[in-house]
N, C-alpha and C positions, 0 to 999 in steps of 0.2 A: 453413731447409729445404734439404734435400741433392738428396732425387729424391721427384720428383711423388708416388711413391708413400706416402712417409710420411704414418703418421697416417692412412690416408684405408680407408672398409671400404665396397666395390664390387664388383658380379661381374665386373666387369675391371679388370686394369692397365692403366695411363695409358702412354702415350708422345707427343711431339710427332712428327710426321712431315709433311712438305712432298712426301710423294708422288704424293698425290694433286692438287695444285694444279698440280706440274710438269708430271704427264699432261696437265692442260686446256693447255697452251702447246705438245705435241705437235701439235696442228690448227693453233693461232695459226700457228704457224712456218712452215704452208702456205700464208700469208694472200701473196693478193696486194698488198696495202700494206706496200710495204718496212720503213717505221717499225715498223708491228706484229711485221712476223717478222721484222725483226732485236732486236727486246725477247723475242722468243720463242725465241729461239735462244741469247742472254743468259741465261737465266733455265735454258734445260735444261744449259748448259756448269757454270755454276753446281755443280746436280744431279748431274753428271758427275763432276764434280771433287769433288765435299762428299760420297759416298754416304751417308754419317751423315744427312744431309736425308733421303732419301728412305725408309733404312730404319727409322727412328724411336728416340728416345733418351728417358730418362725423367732423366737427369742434370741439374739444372741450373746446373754448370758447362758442360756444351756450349752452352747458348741465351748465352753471354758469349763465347765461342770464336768462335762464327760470329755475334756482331752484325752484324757488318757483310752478311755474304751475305743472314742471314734479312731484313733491312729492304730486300734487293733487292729478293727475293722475293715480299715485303709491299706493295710500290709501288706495283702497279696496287689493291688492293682498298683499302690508304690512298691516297687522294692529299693531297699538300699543297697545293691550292687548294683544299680542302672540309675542311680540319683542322680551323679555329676553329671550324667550325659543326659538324659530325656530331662524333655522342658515339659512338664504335666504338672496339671490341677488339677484339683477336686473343686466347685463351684457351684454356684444356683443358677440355671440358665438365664440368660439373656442379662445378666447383672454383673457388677463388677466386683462383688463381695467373694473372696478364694477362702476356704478356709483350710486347704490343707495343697502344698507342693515339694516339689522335688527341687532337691538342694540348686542343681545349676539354674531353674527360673527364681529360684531367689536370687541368686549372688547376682543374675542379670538385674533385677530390681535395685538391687543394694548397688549396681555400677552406673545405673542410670541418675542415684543423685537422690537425696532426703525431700527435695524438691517433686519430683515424678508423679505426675498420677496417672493411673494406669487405665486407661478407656480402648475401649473397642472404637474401632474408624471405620469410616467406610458405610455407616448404619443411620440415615437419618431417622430422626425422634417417632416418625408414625409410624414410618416403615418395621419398631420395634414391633408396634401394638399390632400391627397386621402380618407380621412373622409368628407372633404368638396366636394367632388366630389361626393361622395355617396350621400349627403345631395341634390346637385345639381338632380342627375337623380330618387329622390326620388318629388323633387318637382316639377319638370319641365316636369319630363317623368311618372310619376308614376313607376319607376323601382324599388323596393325593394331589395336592396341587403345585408341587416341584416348586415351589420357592423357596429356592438357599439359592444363599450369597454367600462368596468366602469373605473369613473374618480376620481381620488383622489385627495384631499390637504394632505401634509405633514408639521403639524403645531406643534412646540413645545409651552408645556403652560409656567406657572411659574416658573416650575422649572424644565424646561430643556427634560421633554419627551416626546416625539415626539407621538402627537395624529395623527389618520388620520382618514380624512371626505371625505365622499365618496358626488359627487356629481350627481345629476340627474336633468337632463332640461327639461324645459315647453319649448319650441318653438311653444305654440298655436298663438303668437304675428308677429312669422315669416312668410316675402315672399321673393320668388328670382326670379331675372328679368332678364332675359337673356340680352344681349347687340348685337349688330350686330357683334360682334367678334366672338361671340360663334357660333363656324361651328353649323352645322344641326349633328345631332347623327343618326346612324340608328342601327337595331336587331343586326348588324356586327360588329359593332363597340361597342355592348355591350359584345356580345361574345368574343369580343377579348381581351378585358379589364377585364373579368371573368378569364381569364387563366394566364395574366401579374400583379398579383398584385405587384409587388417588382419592375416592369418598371415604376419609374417614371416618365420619358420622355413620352413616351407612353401618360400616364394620362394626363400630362401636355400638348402635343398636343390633346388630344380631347378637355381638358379643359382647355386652354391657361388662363392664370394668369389674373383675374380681367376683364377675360368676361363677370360675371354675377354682380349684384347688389345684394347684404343682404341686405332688409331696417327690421327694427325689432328691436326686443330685446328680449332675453330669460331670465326665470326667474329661479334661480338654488335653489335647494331643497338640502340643504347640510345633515347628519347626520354623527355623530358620530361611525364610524365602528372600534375604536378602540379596541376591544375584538376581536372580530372577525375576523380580519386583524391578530391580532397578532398568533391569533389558528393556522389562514392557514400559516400566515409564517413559524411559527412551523415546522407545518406540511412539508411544503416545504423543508426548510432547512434539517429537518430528513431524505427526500427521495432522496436528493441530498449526497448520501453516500460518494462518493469520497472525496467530499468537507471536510469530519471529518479531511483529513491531513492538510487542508487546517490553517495556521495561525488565521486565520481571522473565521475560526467557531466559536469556541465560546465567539467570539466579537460580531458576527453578533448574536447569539443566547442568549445571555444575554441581548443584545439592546432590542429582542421583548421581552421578559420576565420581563423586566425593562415597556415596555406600558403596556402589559397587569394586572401588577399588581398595577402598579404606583407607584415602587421606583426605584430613581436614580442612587443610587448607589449598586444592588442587582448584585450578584454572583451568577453563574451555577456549577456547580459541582456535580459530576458522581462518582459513586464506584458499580464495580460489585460483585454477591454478588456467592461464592461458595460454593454450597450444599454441598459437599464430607466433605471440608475442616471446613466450617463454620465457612469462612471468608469474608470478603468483602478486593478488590481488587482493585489497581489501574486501570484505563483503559489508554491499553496499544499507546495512543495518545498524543503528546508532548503538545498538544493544550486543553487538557482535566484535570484540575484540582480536588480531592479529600480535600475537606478540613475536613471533618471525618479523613482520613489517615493522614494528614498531610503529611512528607515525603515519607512516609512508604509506599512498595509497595503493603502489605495486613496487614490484622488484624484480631484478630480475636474475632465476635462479642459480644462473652461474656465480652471481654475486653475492648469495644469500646464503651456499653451504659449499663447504668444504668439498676436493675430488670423492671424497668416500664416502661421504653422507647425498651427495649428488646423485653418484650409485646408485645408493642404495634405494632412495626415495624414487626419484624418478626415472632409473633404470630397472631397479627390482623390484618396485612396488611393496618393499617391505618398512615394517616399523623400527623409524630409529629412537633408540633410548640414550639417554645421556643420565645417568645415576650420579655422577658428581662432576659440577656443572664448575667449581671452582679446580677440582682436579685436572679433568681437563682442558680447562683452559691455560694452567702452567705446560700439562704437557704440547698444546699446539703453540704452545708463546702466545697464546692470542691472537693468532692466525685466522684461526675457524670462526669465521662469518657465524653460524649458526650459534655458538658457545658464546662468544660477543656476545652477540645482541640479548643471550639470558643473562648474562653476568651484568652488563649492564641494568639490567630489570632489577634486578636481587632477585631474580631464580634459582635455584640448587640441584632441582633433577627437572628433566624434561621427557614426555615422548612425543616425538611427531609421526602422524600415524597416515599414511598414503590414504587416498578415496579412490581407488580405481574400478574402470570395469573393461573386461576384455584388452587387459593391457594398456588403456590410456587413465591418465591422469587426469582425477576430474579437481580435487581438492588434498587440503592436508588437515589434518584433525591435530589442534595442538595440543598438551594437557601438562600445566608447571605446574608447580610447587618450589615453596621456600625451603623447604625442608630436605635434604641431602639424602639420596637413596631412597624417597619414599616414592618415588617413580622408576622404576628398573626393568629392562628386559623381559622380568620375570612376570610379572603383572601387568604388562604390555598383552600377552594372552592372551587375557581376558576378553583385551578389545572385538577378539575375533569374535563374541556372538552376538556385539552391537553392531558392526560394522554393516552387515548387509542395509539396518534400517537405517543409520548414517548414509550409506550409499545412495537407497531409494531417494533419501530426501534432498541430497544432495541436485539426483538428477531430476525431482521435479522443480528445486527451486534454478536450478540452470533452463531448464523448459518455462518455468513462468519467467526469469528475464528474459528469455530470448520473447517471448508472447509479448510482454512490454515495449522492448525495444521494437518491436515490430509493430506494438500499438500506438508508441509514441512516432514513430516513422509516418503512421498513416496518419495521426494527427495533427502533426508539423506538416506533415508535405505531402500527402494526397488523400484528405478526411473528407470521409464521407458522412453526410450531416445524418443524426439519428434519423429525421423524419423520414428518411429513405432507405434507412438501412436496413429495413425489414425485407424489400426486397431484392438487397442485392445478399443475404443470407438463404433467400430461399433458392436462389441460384446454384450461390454457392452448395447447399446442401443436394440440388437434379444434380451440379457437376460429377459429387463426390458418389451421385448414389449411379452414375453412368460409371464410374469407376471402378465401384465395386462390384457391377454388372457384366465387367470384361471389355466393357467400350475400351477401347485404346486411343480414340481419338476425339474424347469430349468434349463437347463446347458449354464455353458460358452464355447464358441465356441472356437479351438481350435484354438493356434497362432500359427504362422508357415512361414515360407520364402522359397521360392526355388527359385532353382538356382543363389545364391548369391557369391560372391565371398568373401572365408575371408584373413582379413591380422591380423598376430599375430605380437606384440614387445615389447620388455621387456629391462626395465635397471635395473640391478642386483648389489647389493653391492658382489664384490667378499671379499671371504670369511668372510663372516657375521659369520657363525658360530662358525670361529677361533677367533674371534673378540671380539663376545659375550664371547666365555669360557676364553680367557686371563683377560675381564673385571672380571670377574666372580671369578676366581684364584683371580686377586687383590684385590676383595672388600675381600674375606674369609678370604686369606692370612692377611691384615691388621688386622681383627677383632680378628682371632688367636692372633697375637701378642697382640692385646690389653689385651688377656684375659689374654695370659702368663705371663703378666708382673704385673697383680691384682694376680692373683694367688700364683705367686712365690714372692711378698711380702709377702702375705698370711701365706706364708707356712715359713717366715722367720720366723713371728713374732709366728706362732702355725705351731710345727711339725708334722700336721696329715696327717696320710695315703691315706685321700682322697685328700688333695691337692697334693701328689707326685704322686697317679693315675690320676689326671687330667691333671698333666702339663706332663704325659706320651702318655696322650689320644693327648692333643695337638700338641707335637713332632708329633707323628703318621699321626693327619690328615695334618700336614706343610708338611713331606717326600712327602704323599700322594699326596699332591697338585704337588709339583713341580713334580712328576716322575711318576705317576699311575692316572691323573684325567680321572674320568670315568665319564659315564649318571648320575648315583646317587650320586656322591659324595657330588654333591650341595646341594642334599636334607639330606644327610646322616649327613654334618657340622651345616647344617642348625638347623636341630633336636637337635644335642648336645646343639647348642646357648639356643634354644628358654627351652628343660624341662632340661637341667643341669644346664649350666651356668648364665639360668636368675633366678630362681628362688636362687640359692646360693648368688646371688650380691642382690638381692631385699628383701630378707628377713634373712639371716645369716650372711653378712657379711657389706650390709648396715650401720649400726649401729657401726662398726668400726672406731672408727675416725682416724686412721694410713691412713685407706684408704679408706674415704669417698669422697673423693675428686678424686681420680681415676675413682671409681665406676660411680661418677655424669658423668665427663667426656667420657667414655664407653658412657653408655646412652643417650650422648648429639650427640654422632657421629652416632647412632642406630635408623635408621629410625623407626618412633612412629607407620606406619602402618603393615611395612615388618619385623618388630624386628629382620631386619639384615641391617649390614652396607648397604649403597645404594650411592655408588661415583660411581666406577668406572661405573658399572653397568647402572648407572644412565646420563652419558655422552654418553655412546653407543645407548641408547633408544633415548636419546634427538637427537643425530646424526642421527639415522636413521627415526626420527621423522620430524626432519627437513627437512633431502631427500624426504622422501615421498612425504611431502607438497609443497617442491619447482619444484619438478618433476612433482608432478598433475597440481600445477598451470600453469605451464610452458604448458603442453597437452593441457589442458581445453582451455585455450589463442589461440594454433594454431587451435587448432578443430576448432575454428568459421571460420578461411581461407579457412579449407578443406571441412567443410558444404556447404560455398561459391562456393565453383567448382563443387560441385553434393551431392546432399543429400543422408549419408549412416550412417546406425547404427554403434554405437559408446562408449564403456563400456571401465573403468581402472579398475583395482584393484593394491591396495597397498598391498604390503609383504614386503620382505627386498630389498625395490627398490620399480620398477612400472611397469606395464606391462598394455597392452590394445586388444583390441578385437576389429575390426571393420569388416561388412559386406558389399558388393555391389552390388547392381543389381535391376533389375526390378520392383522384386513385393514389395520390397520395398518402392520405390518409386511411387508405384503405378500409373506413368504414362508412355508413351509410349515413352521413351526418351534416353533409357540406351544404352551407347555403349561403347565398351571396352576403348576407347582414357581415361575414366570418375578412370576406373579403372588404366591405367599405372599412369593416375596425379595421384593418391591416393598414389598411390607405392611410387612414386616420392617423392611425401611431407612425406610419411613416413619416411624415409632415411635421410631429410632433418630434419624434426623434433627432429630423433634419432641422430644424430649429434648438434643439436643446445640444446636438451637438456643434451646431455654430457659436451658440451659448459661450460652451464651454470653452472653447476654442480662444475669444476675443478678452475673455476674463483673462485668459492663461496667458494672453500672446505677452506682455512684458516679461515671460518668462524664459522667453524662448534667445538663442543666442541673435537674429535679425531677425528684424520685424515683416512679417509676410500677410497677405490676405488669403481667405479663399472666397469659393461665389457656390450656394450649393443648388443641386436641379433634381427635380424626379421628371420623370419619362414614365407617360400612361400609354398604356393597353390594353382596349377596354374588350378585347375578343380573346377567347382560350385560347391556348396551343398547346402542340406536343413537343416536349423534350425528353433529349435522349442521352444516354452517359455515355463519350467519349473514352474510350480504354486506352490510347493513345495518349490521348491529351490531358487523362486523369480529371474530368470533367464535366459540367451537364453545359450542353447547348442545344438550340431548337432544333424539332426534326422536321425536313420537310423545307419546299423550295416557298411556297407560301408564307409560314413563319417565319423565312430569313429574313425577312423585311425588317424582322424589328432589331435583330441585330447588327442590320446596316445602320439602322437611326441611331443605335445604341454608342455606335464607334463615332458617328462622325455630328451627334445633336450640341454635342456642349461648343464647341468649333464652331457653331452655325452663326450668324450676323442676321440682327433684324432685318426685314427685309427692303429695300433699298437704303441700305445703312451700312455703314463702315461699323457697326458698333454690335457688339458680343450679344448675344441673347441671355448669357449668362452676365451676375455682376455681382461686386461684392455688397455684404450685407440683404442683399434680397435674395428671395424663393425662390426658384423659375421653376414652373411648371412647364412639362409639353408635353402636347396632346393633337389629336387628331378628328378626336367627333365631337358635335356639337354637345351630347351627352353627356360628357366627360368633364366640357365648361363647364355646363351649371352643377354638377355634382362637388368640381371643386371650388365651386366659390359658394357653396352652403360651408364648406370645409372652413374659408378665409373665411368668413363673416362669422362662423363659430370661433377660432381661434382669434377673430380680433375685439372679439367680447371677453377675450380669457386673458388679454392683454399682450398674447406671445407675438401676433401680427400686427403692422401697421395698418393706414390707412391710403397707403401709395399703392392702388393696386392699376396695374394695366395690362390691356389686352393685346396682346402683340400677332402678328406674322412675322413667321421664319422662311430666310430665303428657301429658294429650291435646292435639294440636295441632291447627291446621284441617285438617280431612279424615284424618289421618294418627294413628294410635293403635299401641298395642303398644312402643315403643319401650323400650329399659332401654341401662344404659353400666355400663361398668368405669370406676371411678375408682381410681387407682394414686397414690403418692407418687413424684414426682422425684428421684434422688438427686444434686445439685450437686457434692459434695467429691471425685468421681471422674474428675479433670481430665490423670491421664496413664497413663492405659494407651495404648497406640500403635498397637493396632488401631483403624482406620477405620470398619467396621461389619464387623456379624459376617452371616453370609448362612443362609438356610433349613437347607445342610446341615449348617453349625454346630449347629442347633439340635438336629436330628436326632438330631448325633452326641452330645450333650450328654444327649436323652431318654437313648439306648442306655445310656450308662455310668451 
């Protein structure tokens, strides 16, 4: 660098000037203490002789010219009996050019490394130019507009940790000289630069670049804020929650822990601690390491520290240090749990640091190092003025798991779908504000919808039930034989009467299965297994070595939990396990399209198949937007859904462990009702004796039989529609005839009567063919006014 001014974009030029410092020694020199004004008369001869001092130079070939005078100059605000100690400059404001310091902020430069450059932080680039303009209407105008920021250095010493010195300015040496550049300011133009801080164009046309003149020099008063700095990072970093998924937390959060304590290579780590179990726990954070646990996701603490460190920790709540991690582990023999598991790590010193409040234990703050004794008692201390914001965050992040666990509670097992969540919030908010009202005995307001429309649809494994009992027959039938065949060795080798009554019993229950299975048979064979048959192979006959080797085998085929064969059985549950989940997943996926088209309540449930529940209309929605077009789409994508997930179903089925069908149905209702949420039953059903109708149809339509027919109204591979008004027909069969143009339906369509149900008559259904082989067209679903536009043409 040549002159100050390079490179640098400020509403003034820089210059050094010793003029103002030489004024303040005008008084001195009147000092009655001879010492003082003859230093004060020193110092303006100087002045005298150098004009260059006083009128300011921007050169830095002059600051080499006159070293020697400047450090006259310089001698009272440095002294050298307070070098080593005071960290002070002399400087050009807002720059990083020093051109005169005391000995210890050199030697800190000189420790930080030939590498080092020395910058202020904390300061983005505009923000320089709009500090300086503050400084300007501060000087020039007396306008006070309070913007300081404190300034830092960020310096590493010896070995690598990053100190930080906070700096504060004397500017009593400072003046600023407007230039004829610099417009005229007026109240308006303060006002309007009060409202645009973040314009800096703006600022830069009041204060066009190197309008005014700096002559001066500031003197920087640096300290050591390393402790202090690091708390609040701390601190910071804690209340920045989100950030715990983040990677980079506990890199960022060992860095400050590493200044604050002053080791380099120190470790963070966390374990929560639980009361019930009295364990400590991993924390469930990929970024958050246990080195107490080791791999382990919990422990528990009796097994994890020694009598004294048990104590201490979770009786006294105090911090335990271990300073030499290899020492004492000779002196416990390797006893101490706690010492283990560091010495196992290659740790050397440890502290673990309790998280309490009011005496309970919430957590333990770990903190290793490699290094012997650079963790001790003694700087364990310190912890105490992080500790409170450790604590705080401690206890919110145990408040957000438990809010989790509690959110994941309700959405596994009693979720209440958004579209309605609004007003079971504002409930909950009259309950809370009855509460805080002194009500003692507040109620929750009651949930409820009117005039909604519902749509009911279901895919069903047909005949589940034949399915199950065949599986059912296989698994007994095998095990029968198994036993027949131990038995009537049994009874070769020993002719007792009780083995030719058992392999009598056996015959019996074989006839029985193939020709008379009834409700209880399964439990009837089941019983013989578990008090006749097991106890004779496990303890009478065991011991036979003819047929010890049968009997293992038995038992190897004899599930350990149901102490019955569990194959065939066990292929059907997995089958219909698999449906479910590829069925629900399949729902859940399109539901976000249909959310898309207008927001309506939305519930499945699994059985042998899937079935769902959705509402539509107004007050659901709670705004003023609802029209029927919102309801035929919904119909629409219904259909289209129910078809796409039979689709999927029939592609997948060779995947499945036995081969099953299903048959899928919707259920119309073309009149609104009201439903109401269930606080019992954790659930919406209709309100009202009139609306129960339809969830008598709903339990027992798919069960129903054409009418003078033996034969299901449901079937595999086809639709079933059922309905009840003439209205309903012809709306759904514009639906078929759109869909059998898009290829997804057949041309099998019929019109049916369903018998009479309890209380419930009139009913009839479309029954449609499926069409499977139409697996890539790459429209999603087609919507009402597709259809529309499809009649038109």
């Amino acid at each position: 660098m040549i002159d100050l001014n390079d490179n640098i974009n400020l509403p003034f030029s820089l210059q050094i000037s010793f003029n103002k410092l030489i004024e303040r020694y005008n008084d001195l020199a009147k000092s009655e203490d001879s010492f003082i004004a003859a230093k004060a008369n020193r110092i303006l001869e100087i002045g005298q002789a150098n004009p260059v001092l006083k009128e300011g130079f921007s050169k830095i070939s002059v600051l080499k010219k006159y070293e020697k005078e400047i450090a006259i100059l310089l001698e009272d605000s440095f002294s050298e009996v307070l070098s080593l100690n005071e960290i002070k400059t002399a400087s050009v404001p807002y720059h990083n050019f020093i051109f005169n310091a005391s000995k210890r902020f050199e030697n800190i430069i000189k420790s930080a490394g030939p590498d080092f450059e020395l910058v202020i932080k904390n300061m983005p680039e505009n923000d320089w130019y709009i500090l300086s303009c503050t400084i300007i209407m501060s000087f020039c105008y007396n306008y006070d507009t309070n913007f300081k920021r404190p300034l830092y250095y960020e310096i590493p010493n010896e070995n690598g940790i990053v100190r930080i010195y906070k700096i504060t300015y004397n500017a009593d040496f400072m003046e600023i000289i407007p230039t004829e550049a610099a417009p005229k300011l007026t109240d308006k133009d303060f006002d309007e630069l009060l409202d645009n801080f973040e314009n800096i164009e703006l600022w830069k046309e009041k204060f066009p670049p190197n309008s005014y003149v700096s002559k001066g020099f500031v003197i920087s008063n640096i300290f050591d804020v390393t402790d202090d700095q690091s708390i609040s990072n701390i601190k910071t970093t804690l209340i920045k929650n989100s950030k715990r998924k983040d990677e980079s937390f506990m890199v960022d959060f060992q860095k400050v822990f590493r200044s604050l304590l002053g080791v380099t290579d120190l470790e963070v780590g966390f374990s929560i601690y639980n009361k019930e179990e009295n364990t400590l726990m991993k924390v469930h954070d990929s970024s958050i390491n246990s080195f107490l646990l080791k791999a382990k996701e919990e422990f528990k603490c009796e097994n994890l520290f020694c009598h004294y460190s048990y104590d201490k920790i979770l009786k006294s709540k105090a911090n335990l240090a271990i300073s030499d991690v290899d020492a004492n582990f000779e002196k416990s023999k390797g006893k101490a749990p706690q010492v283990k598991v560091l010495k196992e790590q290659g740790f050397k010193s440890a502290i673990f640091a309790p998280i309490a409040e009011q005496g309970d234990l919430l957590a333990v703050l770990e903190l290793v190092s490699k290094t012997p004794r650079a963790l001790n008692s003694i700087n364990a201390n310190k912890l105490a003025d992080v500790m409170p914001f450790i604590l705080s965050a401690v206890k919110r992040s145990k408040l957000d798991e438990a809010n989790l666990i509690q959110a994941i509670i309700q959405r596994e097992c009693t979720s209440i779908h958004p579209s309605v969540k609004w007003k079971f919030e504002s409930a909950a908010r009259k309950f809370m504000q009855e509460e805080y009202n002194g009500n003692e005995n507040p109620s929750f307001n009651k949930i409820s919808f009117d005039n909604v429309y519902p749509l009911f649809g279901q895919i069903d494994v047909k005949g589940s039930s034949d399915a199950r009992n065949n599986a059912t027959q296989k698994d007994l039938a095998l095990q029968l034989k198994l036993v027949e065949k131990i038995v009537e060795k049994a009874f070769d080798h020993q002719k007792l009467p009780i083995f030719e009554q058992l392999l009598f019993q056996v015959k019996s229950y074989q006839i029985a299965l193939k020709n008379d299975f009834k409700v209880d048979s399964e439990q009837k064979i089941t019983h013989f297994f578990k008090y006749e048959i097991e106890p004779l192979f496990k303890f009478q006959l065991k011991s036979k070595s003819f047929i010890t080797q049968d009997i293992e085998d038995y038992f190897a085929k004899v599930d350990a939990n149901l102490e019955v064969i569990y194959y065939y059985r066990k292929n059907y549950d997995d089958t219909i396990s698999l449906i479910n989940k590829n069925m629900s997943a399949l729902l859940d996926k399109k539901q976000v399209e249909a959310q898309a088209m207008y927001p309506h309540f939305f519930e499945r449930f699994k059985t042998d198949g899937v079935e769902h529940n959705m509402y539509i209309g107004e007050s659901i929605t709670k705004e003023d937007s609802f029209n029927e077009l919102y309801l035929y789409n919904l119909r629409l994508w219904q259909m289209q859904v129910m078809i796409d997930m039979e689709t999927s179903f029939y592609t997948k089925q060779h995947k499945y462990p036995i081969a099953l069908d299903v048959a899928s149905m919707i259920l119309v209702f073309n009149q609104p009702l009201s439903i109401r949420f269930r606080a019992d039953e954790k659930h919406f059903d209709v309100d009202g004796t009139y609306n129960a109708r339809y969830e008598v149809v709903k339990k027992r339509v798919d069960k129903a039989n054409i009418k003078g027919t033996d034969e299901r109204i449901t079937a595999k591979g086809k639709l079933t529609i059922v309905y009840s008004q003439q209205e309903d027909e012809f709306e759904y069969l514009k639906y078929v005839r759109f869909l059998q143009s898009k290829h997804k339906l057949g041309d099998e369509v019929e019109i049916l009567e369903l018998e009479d149900l309890q209380g419930v008559t009139g009913l009839k259904a479309i029954r449609v063919n499926i069409l499977y082989q139409d697996q890539n067209n790459t429209k999603q679903f087609y919507t009402y006014n597709d259809l529309m536009q499809a009649i038109k043409s």
